[in-house]
Backbone bond lengths (Angstrom), bond angles and torsions (degrees), N, CA, C in turn:
res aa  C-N    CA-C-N  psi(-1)  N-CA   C-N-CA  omega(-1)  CA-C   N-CA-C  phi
1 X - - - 1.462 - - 1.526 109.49 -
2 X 1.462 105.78 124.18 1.371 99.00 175.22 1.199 127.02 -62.94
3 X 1.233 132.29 159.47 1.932 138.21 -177.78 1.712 89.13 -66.92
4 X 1.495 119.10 119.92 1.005 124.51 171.19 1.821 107.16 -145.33
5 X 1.119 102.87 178.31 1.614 123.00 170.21 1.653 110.84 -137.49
6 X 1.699 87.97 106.10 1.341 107.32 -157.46 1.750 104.07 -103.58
7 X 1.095 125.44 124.50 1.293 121.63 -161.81 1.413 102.85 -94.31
8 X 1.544 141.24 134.29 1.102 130.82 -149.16 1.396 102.80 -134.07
9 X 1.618 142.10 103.82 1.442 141.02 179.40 1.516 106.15 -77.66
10 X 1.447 91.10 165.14 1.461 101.63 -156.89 1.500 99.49 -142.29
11 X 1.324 107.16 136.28 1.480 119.68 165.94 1.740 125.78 -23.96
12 X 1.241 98.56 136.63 1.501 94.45 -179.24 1.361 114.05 -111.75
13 X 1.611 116.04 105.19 1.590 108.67 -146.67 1.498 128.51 88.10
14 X 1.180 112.76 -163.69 1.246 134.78 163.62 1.836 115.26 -89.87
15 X 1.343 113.14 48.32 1.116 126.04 156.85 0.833 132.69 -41.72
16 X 1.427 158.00 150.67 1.573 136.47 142.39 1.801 112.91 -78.30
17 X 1.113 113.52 124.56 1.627 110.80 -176.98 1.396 112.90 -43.47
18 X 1.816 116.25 -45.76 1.603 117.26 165.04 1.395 109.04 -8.50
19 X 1.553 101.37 -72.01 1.640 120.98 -165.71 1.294 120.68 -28.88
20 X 1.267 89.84 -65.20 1.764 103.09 -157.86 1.379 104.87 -111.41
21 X 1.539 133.47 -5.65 1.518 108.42 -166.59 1.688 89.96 -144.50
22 X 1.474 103.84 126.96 1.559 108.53 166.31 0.859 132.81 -66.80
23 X 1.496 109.83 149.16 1.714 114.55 174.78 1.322 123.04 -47.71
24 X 1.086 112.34 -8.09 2.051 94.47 178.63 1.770 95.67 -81.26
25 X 1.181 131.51 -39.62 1.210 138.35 170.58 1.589 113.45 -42.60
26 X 1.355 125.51 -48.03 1.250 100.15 146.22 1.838 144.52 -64.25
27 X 1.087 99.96 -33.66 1.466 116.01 149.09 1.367 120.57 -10.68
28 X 1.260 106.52 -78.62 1.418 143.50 -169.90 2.002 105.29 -57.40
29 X 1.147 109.01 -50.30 1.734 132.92 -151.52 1.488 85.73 -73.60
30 X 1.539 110.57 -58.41 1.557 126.08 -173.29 1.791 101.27 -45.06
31 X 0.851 94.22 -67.35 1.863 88.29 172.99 1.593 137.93 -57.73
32 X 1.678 107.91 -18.94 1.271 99.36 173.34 1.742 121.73 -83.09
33 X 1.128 120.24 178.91 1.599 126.74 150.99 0.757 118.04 -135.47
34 X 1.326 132.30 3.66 1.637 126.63 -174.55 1.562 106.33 -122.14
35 X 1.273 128.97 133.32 1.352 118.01 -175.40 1.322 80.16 -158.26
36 X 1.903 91.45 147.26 1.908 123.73 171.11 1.451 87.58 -86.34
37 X 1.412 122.61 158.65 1.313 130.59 133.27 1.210 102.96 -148.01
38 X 1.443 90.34 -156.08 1.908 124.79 -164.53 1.286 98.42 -80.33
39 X 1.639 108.58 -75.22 1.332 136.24 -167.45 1.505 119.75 -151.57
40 X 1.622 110.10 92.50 1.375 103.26 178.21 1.418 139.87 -57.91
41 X 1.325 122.35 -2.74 1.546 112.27 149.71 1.950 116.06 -45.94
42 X 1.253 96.55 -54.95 1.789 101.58 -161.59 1.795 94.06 -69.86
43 X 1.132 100.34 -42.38 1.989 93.57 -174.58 1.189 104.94 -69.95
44 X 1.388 135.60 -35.78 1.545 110.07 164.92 1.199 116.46 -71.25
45 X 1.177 142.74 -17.16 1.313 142.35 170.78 1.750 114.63 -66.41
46 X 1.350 102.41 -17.55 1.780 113.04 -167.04 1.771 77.51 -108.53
47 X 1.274 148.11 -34.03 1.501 119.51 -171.43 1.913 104.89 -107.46
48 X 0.765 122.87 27.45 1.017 157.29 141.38 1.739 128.45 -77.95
49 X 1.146 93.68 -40.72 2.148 99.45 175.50 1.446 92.78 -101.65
50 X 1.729 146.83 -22.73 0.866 121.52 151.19 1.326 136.90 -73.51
51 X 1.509 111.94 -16.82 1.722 108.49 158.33 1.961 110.98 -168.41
52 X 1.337 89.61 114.48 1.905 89.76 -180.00 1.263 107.39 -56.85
53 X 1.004 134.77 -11.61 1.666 120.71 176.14 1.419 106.66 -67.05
54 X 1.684 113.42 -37.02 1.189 94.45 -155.03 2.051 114.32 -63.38
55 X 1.576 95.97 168.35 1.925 90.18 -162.08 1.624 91.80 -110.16
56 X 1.121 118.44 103.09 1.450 128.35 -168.86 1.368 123.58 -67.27
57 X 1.742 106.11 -24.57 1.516 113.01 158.05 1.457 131.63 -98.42
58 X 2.028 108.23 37.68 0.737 123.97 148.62 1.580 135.32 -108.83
59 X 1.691 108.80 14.76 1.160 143.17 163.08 1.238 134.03 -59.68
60 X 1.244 121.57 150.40 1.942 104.84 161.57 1.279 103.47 -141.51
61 X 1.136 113.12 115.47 1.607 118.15 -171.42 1.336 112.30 -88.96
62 X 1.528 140.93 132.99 1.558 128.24 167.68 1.746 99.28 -113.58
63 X 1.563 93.97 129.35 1.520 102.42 172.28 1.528 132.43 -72.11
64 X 1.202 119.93 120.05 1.705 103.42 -162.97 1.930 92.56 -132.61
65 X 1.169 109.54 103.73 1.549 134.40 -173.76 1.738 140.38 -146.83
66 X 0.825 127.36 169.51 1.385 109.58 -169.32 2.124 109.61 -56.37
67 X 1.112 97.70 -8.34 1.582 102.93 -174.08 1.694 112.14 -101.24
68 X 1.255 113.48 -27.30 1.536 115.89 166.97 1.734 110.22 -39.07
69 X 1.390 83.01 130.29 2.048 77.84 163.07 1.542 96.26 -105.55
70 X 1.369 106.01 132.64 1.604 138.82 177.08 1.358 106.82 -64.31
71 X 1.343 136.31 -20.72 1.201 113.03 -174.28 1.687 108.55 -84.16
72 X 1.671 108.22 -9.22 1.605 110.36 154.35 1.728 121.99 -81.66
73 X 0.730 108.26 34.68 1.505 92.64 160.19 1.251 147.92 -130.34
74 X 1.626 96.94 -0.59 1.776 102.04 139.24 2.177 113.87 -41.29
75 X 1.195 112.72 -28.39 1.522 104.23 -152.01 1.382 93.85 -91.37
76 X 1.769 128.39 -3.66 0.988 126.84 179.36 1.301 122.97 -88.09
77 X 1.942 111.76 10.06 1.169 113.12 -174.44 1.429 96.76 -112.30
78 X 1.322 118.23 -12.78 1.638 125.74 179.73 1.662 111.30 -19.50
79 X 1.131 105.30 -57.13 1.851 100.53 177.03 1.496 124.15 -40.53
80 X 1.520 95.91 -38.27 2.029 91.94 -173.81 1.289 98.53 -60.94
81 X 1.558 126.78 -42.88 1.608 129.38 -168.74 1.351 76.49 -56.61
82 X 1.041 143.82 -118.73 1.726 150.85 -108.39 1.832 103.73 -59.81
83 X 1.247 103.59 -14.71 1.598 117.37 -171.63 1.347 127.43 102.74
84 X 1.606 124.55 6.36 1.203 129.52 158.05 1.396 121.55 -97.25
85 X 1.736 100.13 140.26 1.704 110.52 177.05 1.483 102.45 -48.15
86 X 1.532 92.63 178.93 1.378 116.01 161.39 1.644 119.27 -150.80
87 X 0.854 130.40 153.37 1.518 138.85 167.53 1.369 145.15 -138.40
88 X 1.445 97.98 138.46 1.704 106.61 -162.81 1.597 112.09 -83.01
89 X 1.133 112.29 117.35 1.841 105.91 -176.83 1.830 83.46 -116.50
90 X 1.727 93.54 151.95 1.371 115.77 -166.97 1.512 91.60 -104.87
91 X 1.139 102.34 -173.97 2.248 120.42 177.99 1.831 79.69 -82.81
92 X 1.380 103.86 -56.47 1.775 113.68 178.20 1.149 152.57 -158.64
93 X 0.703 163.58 93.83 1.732 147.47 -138.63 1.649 97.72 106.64
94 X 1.417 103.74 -145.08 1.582 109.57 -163.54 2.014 90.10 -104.24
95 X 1.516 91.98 145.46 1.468 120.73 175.63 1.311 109.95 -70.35
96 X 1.755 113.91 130.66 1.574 118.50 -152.12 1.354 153.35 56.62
97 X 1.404 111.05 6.27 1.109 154.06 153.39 1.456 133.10 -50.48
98 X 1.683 124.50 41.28 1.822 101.08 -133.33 1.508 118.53 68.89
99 X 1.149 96.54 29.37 1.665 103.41 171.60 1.480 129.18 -153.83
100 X 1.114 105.11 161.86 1.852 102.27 -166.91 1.640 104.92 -62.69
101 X 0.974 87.72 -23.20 2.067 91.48 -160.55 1.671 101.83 -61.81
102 X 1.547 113.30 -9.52 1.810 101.68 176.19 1.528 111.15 -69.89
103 X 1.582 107.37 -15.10 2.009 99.68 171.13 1.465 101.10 -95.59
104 X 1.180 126.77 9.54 1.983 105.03 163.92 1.784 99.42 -98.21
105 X 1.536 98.04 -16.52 1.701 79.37 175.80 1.515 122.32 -91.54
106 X 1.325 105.44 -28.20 1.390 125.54 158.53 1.541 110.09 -29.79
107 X 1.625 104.06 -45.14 1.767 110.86 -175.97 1.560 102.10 -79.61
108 X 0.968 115.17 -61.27 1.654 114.84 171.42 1.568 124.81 -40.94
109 X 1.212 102.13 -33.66 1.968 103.42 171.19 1.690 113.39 -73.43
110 X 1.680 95.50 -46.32 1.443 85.60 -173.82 1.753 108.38 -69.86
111 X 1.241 122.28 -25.08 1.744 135.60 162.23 1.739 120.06 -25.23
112 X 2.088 80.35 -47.72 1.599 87.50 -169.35 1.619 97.01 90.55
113 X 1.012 140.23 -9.55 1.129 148.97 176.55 1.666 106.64 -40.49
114 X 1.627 127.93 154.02 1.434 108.96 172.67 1.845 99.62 -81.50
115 X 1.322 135.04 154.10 0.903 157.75 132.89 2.101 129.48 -63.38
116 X 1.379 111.77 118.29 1.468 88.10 176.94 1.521 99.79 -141.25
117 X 1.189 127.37 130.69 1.367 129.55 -178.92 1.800 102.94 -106.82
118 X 1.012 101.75 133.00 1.723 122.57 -165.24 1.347 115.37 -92.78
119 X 1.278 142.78 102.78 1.355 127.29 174.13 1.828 122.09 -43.49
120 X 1.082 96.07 139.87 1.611 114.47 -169.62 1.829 119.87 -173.76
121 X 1.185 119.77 175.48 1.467 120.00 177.70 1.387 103.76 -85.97
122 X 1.566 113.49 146.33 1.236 150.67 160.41 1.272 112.52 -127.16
123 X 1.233 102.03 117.37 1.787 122.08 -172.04 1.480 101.01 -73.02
124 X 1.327 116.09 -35.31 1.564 130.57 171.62 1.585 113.36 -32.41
125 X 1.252 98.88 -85.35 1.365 136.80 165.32 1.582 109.06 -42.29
126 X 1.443 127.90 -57.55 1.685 130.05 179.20 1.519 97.85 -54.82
127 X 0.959 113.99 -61.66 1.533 126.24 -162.26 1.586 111.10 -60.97
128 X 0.868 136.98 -37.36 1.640 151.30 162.04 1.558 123.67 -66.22
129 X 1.690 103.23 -28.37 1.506 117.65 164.64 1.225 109.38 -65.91
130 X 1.667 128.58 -40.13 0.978 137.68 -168.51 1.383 138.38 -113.91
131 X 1.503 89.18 20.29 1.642 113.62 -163.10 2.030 92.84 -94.04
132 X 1.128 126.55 -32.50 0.963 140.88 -147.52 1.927 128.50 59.70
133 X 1.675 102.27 -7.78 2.021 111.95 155.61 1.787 108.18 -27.82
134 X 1.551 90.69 176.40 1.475 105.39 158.24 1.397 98.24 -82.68
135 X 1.625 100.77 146.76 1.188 158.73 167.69 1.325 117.64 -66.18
136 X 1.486 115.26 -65.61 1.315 143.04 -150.80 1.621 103.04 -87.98
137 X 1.429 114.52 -30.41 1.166 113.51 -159.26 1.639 97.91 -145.06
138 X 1.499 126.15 114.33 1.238 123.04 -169.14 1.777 102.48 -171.05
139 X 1.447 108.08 171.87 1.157 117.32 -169.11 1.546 132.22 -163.79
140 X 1.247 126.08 67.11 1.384 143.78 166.29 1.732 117.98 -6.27
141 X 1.059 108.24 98.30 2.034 106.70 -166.46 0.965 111.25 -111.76
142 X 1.829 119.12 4.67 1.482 122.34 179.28 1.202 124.80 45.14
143 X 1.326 132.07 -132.45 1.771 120.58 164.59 1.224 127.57 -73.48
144 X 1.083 104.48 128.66 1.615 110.16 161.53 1.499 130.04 -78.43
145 X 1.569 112.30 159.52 1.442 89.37 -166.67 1.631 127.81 -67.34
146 X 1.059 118.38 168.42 1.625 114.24 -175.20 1.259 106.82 -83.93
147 X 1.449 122.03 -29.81 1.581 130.16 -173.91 1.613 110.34 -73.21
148 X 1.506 115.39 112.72 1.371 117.70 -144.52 2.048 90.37 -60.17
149 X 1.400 121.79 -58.80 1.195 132.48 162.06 1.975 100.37 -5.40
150 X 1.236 94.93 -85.32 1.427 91.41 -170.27 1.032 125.34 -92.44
151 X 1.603 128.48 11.38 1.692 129.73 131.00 1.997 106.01 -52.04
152 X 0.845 140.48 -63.75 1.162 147.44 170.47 1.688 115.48 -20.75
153 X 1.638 97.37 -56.12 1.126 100.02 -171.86 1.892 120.57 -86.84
154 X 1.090 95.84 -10.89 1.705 138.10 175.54 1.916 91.25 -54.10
155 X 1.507 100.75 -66.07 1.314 111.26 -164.00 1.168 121.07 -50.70
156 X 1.814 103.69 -57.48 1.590 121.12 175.37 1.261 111.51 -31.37
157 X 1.637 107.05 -45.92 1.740 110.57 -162.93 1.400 94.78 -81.82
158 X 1.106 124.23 -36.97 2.302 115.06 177.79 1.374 101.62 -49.06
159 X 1.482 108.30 -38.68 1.656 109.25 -159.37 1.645 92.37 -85.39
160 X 0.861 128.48 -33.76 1.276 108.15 -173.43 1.684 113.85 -71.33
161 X 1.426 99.47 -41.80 1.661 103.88 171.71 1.758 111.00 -50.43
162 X 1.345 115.28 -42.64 1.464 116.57 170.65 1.440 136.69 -26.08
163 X 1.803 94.17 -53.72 0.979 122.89 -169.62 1.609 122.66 -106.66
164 X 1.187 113.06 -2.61 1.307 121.40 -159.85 1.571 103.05 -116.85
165 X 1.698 116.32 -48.38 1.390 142.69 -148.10 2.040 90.76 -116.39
166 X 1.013 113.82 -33.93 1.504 119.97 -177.85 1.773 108.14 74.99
167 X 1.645 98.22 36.72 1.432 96.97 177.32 1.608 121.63 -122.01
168 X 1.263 122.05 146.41 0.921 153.54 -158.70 1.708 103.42 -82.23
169 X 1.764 110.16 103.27 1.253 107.14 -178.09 1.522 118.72 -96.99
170 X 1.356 129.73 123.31 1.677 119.69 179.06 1.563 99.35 -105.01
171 X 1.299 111.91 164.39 1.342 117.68 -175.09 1.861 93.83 -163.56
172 X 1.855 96.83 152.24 1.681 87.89 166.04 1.665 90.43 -123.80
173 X 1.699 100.69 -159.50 1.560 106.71 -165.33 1.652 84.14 -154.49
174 X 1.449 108.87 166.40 1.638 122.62 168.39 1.731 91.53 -75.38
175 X 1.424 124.81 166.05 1.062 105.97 -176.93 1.611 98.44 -100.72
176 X 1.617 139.46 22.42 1.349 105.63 -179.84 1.261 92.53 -112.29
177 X 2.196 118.83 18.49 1.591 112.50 172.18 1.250 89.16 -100.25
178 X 1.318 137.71 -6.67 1.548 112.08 -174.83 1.374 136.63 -26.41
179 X 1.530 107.35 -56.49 1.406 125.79 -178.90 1.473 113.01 -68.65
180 X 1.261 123.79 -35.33 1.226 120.14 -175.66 1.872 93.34 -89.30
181 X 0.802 128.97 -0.79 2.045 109.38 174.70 1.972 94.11 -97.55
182 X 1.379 110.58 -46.72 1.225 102.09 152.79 1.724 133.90 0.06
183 X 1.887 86.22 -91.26 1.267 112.53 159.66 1.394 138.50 -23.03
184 X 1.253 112.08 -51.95 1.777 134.55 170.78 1.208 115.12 -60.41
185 X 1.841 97.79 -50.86 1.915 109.31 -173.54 1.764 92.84 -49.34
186 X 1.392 103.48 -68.51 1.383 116.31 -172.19 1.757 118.35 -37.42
187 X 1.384 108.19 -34.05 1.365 96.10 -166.52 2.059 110.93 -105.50
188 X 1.949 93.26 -12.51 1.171 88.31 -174.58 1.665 102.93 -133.04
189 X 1.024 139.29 26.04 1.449 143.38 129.34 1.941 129.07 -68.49
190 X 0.994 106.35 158.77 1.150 92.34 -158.21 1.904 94.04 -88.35
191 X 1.443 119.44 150.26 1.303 124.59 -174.19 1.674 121.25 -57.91
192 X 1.090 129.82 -10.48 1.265 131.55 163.75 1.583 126.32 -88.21
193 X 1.281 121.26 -23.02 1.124 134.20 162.22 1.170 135.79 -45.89
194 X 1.408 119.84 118.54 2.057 113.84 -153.55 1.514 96.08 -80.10
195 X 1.354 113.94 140.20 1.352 115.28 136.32 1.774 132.46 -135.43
196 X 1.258 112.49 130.86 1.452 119.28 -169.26 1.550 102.13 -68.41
197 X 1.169 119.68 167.13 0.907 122.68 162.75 1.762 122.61 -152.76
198 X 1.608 112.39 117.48 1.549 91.69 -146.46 1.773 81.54 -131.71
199 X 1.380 110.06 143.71 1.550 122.58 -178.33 1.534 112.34 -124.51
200 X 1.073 125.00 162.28 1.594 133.61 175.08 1.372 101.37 14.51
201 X 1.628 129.10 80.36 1.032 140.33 174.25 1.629 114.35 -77.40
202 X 1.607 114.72 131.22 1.585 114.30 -168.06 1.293 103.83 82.91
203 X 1.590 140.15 -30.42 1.478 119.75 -174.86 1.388 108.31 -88.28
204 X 1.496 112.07 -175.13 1.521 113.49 -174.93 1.488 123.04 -64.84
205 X 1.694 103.25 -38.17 1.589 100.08 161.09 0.961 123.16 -105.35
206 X 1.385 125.51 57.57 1.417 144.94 140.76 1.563 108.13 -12.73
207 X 1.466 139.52 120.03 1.364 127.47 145.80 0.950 106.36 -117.25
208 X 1.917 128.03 163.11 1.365 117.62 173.59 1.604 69.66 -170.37
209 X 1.784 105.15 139.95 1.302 129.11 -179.18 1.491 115.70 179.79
210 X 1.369 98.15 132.64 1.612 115.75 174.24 1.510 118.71 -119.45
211 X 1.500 97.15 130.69 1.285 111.27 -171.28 2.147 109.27 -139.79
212 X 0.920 98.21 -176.53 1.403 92.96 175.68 2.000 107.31 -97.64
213 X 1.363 92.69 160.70 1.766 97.71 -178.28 1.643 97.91 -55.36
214 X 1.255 127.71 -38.24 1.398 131.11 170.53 1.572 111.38 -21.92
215 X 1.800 82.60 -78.96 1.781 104.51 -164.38 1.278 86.82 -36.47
216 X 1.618 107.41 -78.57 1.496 112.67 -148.56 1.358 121.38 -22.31
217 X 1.609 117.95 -53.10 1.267 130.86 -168.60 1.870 108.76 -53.65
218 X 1.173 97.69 -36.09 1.556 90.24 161.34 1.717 122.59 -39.08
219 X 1.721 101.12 -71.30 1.511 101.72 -160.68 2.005 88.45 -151.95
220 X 1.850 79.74 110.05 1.658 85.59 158.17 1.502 120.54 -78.27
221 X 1.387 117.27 159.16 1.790 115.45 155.10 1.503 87.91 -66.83
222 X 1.540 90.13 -175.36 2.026 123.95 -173.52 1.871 78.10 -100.27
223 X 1.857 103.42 120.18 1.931 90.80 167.47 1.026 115.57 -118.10
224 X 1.925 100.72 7.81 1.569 104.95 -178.51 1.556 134.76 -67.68
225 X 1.108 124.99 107.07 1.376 163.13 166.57 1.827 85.91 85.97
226 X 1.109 105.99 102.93 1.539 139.18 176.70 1.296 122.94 -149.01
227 X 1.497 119.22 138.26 1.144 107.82 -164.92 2.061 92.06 -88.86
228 X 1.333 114.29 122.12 1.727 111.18 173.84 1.325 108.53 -131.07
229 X 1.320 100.56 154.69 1.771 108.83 165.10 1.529 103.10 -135.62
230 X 0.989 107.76 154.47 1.845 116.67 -169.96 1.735 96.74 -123.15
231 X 1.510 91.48 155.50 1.513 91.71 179.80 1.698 90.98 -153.40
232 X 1.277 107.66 152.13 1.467 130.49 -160.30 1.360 112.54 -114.36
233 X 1.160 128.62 128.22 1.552 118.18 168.75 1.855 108.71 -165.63
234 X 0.917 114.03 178.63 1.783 131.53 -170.06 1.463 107.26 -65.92
C-alpha cells in the first residue's frame, strides 16, 4: 500500500458499518496506525465496530479539534515521510466535509502527498437525494447564525438565492436549536417555499420529508436533540 492519507467516513448514528460502508474500507483501516481525528474516545469506539480484533493500543491517534494548535500539524503527517499511511476519522459522516480534517488535507496536497477519499455516508449529499430540490445546483451553509436577528437575515439571503439563482440551500443546527431555526423558517420565509426536513439519516428512525413552510406550520416532528439538516428550495 502506498504511503497515503486516507480519509476515513464514519457512521451516521448508531448505524451498522455493514450498512453504509464497504468492505474495501475495512481493508484499508486494518493497515493503518496512525489516524487524525476529532476525539479519540468515539474513533476508537468507531474502529472497534468495524473490527474487535483490532488492538487499539497499538495505535497513535493525533487530535485535530477546536483546541489543537495548528502550527502542529504539518507533524501529523510525519508517517507518510517514513512510509506509513495515515487516516482521517470524522465525529461522522465523511472526513472534511464540515470538518477540520480539510486543513490536514490541504497540507497533504500542497506535500504532493497521495490523497484518498473512501466511500461512506454524507448526510449532505443523502438528504438532497431525497429532498426532491435541485440537484445540479446547491450549496452547503453549515451553521447559521445563533443571533436570532441575524439567523433571520441569513434566511432572506438563502431564500433569495432559491429563488433568484434556482439553488438549493442546506444548512445544519446544534440539535437543542433545532426547533427554534425551525421556528424562524416558519414565521419568516415566505409560505410557499419548500423545506425538507431530514433527521438521523441511515438509522432506523430515519425521517426525511418535504413540505411547504405552509404545511409545516401545521405539525412539526419532535427535533429535540436529533441529529437534522434542513434544506431549502422553491
Amino acid at each position: 500500500m502506498q504511503p497515503s492519507l486516507y480519509l476515513i467516513p464514519v457512521t451516521l448514528g448508531e448505524t451498522s458499518v455493514e450498512q453504509v460502508l464497504p468492505a474495501y474500507n475495512k481493508e484499508i483501516i486494518l493497515q493503518i496506525k496512525y489516524y487524525i481525528v476529532e476525539n479519540i474516545r468515539s474513533a476508537r469506539r468507531f474502529l472497534k465496530k468495524v473490527d474487535r480484533t483490532i488492538n487499539i493500543d497499538e495505535l497513535t491517534f493525533f487530535e485535530l479539534n477546536k483546541h489543537t494548535d495548528h502550527t502542529q500539524l504539518e507533524s501529523y503527517l510525519t508517517p507518510i515521510e517514513k512510509g506509513f499511511s495515515v487516516g482521517i476519522i470524522s465525529e461522522a459522516g465523511c472526513p472534511a466535509i464540515a470538518d477540520p480534517g480539510s486543513d490536514i488535507v490541504a497540507i497533504a496536497q500542497h506535500r504532493d502527498y497521495k490523497v484518498v477519499p473512501l466511500v461512506g455516508p454524507s448526510s449532505i449529499l443523502l438528504s438532497l437525494m431525497a429532498s426532491g430540490f435541485n440537484g445540479q445546483s446547491f450549496a452547503f451553509q453549515g451553521y447559521l447564525p445563533v443571533d436570532s436577528g441575524d439567523r433571520v437575515k441569513k434566511l432572506k439571503q438563502l431564500e433569495h438565492s432559491i429563488y433568484h439563482d434556482h439553488q438549493t440551500q442546506i444548512f445544519i443546527e446544534t440539535p437543542y436549536r433545532n426547533q427554534k431555526l425551525v421556528e424562524d423558517i416558519l414565521k419568516h420565509c415566505n409560505p410557499a417555499t419548500k423545506l425538507c426536513i431530514a433527521m438521523n439519516i441511515t438509522c432506523d428512525n430515519e425521517y426525511i420529508k418535504t413540505q411547504t413552510v405552509k404545511q409545516w406550520a401545521k405539525r412539526l416532528p419532535d427535533m429535540g436533540k436529533q441529529l437534522c439538516i434542513f434544506l431549502l428550495y422553491k
